[in-house]
C-alpha positions as CSV (number, residue, x, y, z in Angstrom):
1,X,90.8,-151.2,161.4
2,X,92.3,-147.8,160.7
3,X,90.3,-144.7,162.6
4,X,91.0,-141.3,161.4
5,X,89.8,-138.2,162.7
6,X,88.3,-135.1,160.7
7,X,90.1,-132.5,161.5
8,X,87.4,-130.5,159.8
9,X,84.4,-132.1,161.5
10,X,85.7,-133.7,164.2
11,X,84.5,-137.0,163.4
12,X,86.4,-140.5,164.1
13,X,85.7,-142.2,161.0
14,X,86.7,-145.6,160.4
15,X,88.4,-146.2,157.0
16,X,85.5,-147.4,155.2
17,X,84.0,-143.7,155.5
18,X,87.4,-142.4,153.9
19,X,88.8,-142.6,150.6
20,X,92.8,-142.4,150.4
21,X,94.5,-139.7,148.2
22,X,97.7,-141.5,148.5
23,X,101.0,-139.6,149.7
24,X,101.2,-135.9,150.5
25,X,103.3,-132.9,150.4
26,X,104.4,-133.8,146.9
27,X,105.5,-131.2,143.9
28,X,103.1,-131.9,141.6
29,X,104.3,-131.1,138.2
30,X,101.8,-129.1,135.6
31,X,101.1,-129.2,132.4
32,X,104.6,-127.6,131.4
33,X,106.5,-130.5,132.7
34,X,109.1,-132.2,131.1
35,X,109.0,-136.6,130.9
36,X,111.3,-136.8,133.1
37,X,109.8,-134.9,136.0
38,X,106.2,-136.3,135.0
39,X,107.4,-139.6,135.1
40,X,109.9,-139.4,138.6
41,X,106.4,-138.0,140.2
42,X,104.1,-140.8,138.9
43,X,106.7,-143.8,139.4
44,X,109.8,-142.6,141.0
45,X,108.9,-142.7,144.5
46,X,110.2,-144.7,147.9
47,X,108.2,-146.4,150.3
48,X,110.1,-147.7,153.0
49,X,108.5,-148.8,156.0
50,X,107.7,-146.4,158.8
51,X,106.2,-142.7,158.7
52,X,103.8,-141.6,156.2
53,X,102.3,-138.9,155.7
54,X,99.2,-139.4,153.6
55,X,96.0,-137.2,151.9
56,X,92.6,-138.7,153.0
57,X,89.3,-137.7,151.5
58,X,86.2,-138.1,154.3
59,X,84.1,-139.4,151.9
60,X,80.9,-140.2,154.2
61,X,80.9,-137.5,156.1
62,X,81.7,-134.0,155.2
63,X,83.6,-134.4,151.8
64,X,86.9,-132.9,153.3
65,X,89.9,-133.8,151.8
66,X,92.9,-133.9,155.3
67,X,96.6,-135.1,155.7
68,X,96.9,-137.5,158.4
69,X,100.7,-138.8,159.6
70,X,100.9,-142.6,160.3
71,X,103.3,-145.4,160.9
72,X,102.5,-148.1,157.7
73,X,104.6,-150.9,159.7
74,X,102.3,-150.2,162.8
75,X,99.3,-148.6,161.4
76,X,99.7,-146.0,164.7
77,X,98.6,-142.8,163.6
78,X,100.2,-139.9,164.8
79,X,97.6,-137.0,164.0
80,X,95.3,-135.6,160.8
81,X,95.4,-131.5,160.0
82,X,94.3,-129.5,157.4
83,X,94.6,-130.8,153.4
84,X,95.7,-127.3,153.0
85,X,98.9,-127.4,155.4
86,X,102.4,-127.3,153.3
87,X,103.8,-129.1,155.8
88,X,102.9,-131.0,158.9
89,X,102.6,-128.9,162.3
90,X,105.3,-128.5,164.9
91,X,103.3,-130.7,167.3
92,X,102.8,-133.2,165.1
93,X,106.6,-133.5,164.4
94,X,107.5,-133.3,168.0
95,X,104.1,-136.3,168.7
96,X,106.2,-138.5,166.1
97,X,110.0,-138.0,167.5
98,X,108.8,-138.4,170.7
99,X,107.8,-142.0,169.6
100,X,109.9,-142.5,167.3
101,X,113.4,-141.3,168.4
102,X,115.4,-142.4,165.3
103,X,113.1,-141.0,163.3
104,X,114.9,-139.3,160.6
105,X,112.3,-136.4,160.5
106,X,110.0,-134.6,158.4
107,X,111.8,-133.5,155.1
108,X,109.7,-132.0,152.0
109,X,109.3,-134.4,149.1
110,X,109.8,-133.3,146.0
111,X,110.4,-135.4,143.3
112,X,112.8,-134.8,140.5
């Protein structure tokens, strides 16, 4: 089972007390958006196998929305920080390539 801790609360919550939010650091696009750039964020996205970086929601607990890093080929996780965070911390980047050596890194997502 997949345990995630709050960064807010502190609270190792299994993932029955979370709700996913699916993946973050995205551009969202608003209201002003042409089809294109609506549609490459809804459906243009890759998913290979390895590091995530995902929103979680802790919805049994304190109602915090968090990102958390994770392997989705392993289900390791690396860390959780703060939903608001535009990208993930230093540590947690250095955590990650220290595991994962051919790691290609961190690099913003922003679909277009």
């Amino acid at each position: 089972m997949l345990t995630l801790q709050c960064p807010y609360c502190g609270v190792h919550a299994e993932e029955t007390e979370l709700a996913p939010g699916h993946e973050a650091h995205l551009k969202r696009f608003g209201p002003g958006a042409s089809a294109e750039e609506f549609e490459s964020y809804m459906f243009a996205r890759k998913n290979p196998k390895g590091v995530h970086f995902e929103r979680w929601r802790h919805a049994y607990g304190c109602g915090k929305w968090f990102l958390a890093a994770r392997d989705t080929n392993t289900l390791e996780v690396f860390g959780t920080y703060p939903a608001q965070s535009t990208e993930p911390p230093a540590d947690l980047i250095a955590r990650i390539k220290a595991k994962r050596p051919d790691w290609p890194g961190y690099t913003e997502r922003v679909t277009k």
